[in-house]
Residue, then its C-alpha position, 0 to 999 in steps of 0.5 A: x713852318x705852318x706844321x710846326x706852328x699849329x702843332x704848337x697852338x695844339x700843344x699850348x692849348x691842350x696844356x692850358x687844358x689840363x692845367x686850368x682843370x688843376x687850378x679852376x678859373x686859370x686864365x690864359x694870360x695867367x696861364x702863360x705867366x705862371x706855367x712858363x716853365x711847364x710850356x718848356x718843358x712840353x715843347x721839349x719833349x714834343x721837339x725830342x719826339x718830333x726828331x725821333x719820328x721823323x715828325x716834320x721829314x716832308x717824305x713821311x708827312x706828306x702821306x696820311x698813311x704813313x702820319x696816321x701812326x706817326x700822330x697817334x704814338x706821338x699824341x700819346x707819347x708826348x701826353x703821357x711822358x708829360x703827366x708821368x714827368x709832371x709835378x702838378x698832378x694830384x691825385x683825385x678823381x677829378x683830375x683823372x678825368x681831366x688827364x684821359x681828356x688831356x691824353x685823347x683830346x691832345x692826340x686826336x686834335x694833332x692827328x686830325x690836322x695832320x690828316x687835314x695837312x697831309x690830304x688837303x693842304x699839301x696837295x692844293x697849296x704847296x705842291x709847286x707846278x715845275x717844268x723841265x728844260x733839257x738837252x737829254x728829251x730823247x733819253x726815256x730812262x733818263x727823263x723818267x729818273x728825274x721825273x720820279x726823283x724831282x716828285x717822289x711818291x704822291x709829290x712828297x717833295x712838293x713838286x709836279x711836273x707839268x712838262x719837260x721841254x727838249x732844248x736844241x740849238x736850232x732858232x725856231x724852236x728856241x725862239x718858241x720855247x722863250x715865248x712859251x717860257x715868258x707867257x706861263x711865267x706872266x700868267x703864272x702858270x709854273x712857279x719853278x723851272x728845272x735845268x738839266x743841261x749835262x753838257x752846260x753849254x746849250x740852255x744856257x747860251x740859247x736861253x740865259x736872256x729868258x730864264x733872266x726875265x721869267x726870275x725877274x716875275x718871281x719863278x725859280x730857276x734851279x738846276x737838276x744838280x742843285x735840285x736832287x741834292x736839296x729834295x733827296x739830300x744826296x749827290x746826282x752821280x750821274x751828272x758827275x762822270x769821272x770829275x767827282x771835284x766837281x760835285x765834291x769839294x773836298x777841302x772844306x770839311x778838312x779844316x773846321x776844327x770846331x767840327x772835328x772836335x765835336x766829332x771826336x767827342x761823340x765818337x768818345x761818348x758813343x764807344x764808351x756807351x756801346x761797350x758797356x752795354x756790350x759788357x752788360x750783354x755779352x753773358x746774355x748773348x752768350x747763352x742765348x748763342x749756345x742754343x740758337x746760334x752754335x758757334x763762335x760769339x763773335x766774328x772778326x773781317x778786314x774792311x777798308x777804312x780811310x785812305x783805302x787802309x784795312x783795318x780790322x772789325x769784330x762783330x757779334x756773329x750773325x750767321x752760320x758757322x761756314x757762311x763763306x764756304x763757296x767765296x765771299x758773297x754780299x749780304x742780301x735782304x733775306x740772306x738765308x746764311x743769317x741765324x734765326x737768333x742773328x736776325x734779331x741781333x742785326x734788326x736792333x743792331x746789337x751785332x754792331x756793338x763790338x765795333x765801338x772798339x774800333x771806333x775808340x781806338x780810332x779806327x773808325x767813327x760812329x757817324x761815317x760811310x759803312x766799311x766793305x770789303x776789299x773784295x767787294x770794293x776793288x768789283x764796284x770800282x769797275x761799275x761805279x769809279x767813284x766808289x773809292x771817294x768814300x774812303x775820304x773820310x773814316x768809315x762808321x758804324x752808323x751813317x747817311x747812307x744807312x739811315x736813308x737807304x735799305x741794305x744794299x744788295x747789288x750795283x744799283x744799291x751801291x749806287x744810290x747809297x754812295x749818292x747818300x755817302x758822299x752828300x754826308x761827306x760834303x755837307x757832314x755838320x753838327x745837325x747832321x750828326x745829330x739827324x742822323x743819330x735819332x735816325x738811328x735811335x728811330x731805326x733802333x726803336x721800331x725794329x727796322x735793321x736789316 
């Protein structure tokens, strides 16, 4: 909130800027009354920008090496659509001089309080002073998991860990810890309690009475479970054992027909945008095919679609000819079998347009899971038994998973990216959606593919 409305005060006032040097002696109330529209207008443009750049994503923001860049092409990106777009340019020199102030002062305005944001205020006003309750104090590995997920990198999520404190049944030591607990809280010494309890049983019979009285002086009591799935936006897998009903329910994406006709609709819209510009592409393809990348155009694969069904996908051929000569292999990041020319198709996802096919026959969706092979499938089921709860919905071209995680090259990534999927499938909504396809427009843009 605090980021978006001085970005607006910027904006507002480097409009008032720029206009006032059109029409001399504009005031700001009149200002405000006449360029109603034109304020509009801006704020929509930053506000499409914003989405694009992930602008207000706490994870890219809350570190000046990363909005740096993120303000500078946003600063000149805004500037410029809104001159170019503009009505109320004339042409003469006085303005062109007022319009390099406006696309300068405008930018180095925006990245000099995101800077300020990102190095001063996060770190000595927002980041909250957290501690851990759990039953888990000797499991290192897993004690330095939630550590790493709960602050993230340079507390990018908000928060700090002053302590994790083990929890047992013995009397003494609970006793202890509800005088320590009730003392920081009057003191105000952490503003959030963190409860990782994975039998649910231990903290909450020794340690219900305190927890009640530490939120009655305003700290925050939340568990681990409930934590990871707002900071990261994915499910804990593994809190969930074999019980995926326990974390997943299951029922209510299956009844909102008002979602499932929205989904439907951009499915429809999407493939008829993919495959024309597939149409529009294919001859170029084509012949840039026959000289870096000899072979057939395209390539076709079974994939496990909903319900566990295979279904038939056709790409745009990214790789050798024989690439699967020794058995079916995984992709992997720097996979050496991937064409020259086919790691320009698959870093601005062009190898994917075929697919658009398959989403308009209904085969598949344009937001959903990413469609394996069965091969692969039937091997992580035995690591991750979960892993076959993905097929709940219709896998998609784009997704969750895909614009949150890098390529999955082995079990652990499997791991974290159905973490992704199934937070998608539990919690998939209209805005969602929309995250998710200018994430994909963001992907797109900046060359990011794998």
């Amino acid at each position: 909130m605090l980021l978006a409305i001085l970005d607006m005060a910027i904006l507002v006032f480097s409009l008032f800027y720029y206009h006032n040097s059109i029409s001399a002696n504009l005031g700001f109330y009149h200002f405000l009354k006449l360029h109603t529209l034109n304020i509009l207008f801006g704020i929509g443009i930053f506000w499409v920008l914003t989405i694009i750049f992930n602008f207000y994503d706490l994870d890219y923001v809350n570190k000046t090496r990363k909005v740096l860049p993120l303000a500078f092409f946003i600063g000149l990106i805004f500037t410029l659509s809104y001159i170019f777009t503009s009505s109320l340019t004339p042409d003469n020199n006085e303005v062109k001089g007022s319009v390099i102030v406006f696309v300068f002062g405008f930018t180095l305005l925006l990245i000099v309080w995101r800077v300020i944001y990102a190095s001063v205020i996060h770190h000595n006003v927002f980041v909250k002073n957290c501690i851990v309750l759990t039953t888990e104090k000797n499991n290192k590995k897993l004690i330095s998991q939630i550590k790493k997920s709960v602050e993230g990198k340079d507390f990018e999520h908000g928060l700090k860990i002053l302590g994790i404190y083990g929890v047992s049944e013995e009397l003494k030591q609970i006793d202890r810890l509800s005088r320590a607990l009730e003392r920081m809280a009057s003191k105000k010494l952490v503003d959030t309690i963190i409860v990782m309890d994975k039998d649910q049983e231990t903290i909450s019979n020794s340690l219900n009475t305190t927890l009640v009285k530490v939120l009655g002086s305003g700290v925050q009591v939340i568990t681990y479970f409930k934590l990871y799935e707002e900071v990261k936006e994915a499910l804990p897998l593994q809190f969930a054992g074999n019980q995926f009903y326990s974390i997943l329910p299951i029922s209510k994406y299956n009844h909102n027909y008002l979602y499932l006709l929205w989904h439907k609709l951009v499915d429809i819209l999407a493939s008829i945008a993919g495959l024309s510009i597939m149409l529009l592409l294919t001859p170029v393809i084509l012949l840039l095919n026959l000289f870096f990348n000899q072979g057939p155009l395209f390539y076709k694969q079974y994939r496990v679609g909903k319900g566990g069904k295979e279904i038939l996908i056709t790409k745009f051929r990214s790789m050798i000819v024989e690439a699967e000569k020794h058995g079916a292999q995984m992709a992997e990041k720097g996979d050496l079998r991937v064409t020259s020319f086919g790691k320009i198709l698959r870093k601005i996802r062009i190898d994917e347009l075929p697919q658009f096919w398959s989403v308009l026959k209904g085969e598949m969706s344009f937001i959903g899971p990413r469609p394996e092979r069965k091969v692969f499938i039937e091997k992580l089921i035995e690591s991750i038994p979960l892993y076959d709860s993905r097929h709940l919905i219709k896998p998609g071209i784009t997704g969750w998973a895909q614009v949150k995680y890098d390529y999955g090259e082995n079990i652990e990534d499997s791991y974290k990216k159905l973490e992704y999927d199934l937070y998608y499938i539990k919690n998939r909504s209209v805005t969602l959606d929309i995250r998710i396809i200018f994430k994909t427009i963001n992907t797109i843009a900046f060359y990011k593919g794998r």
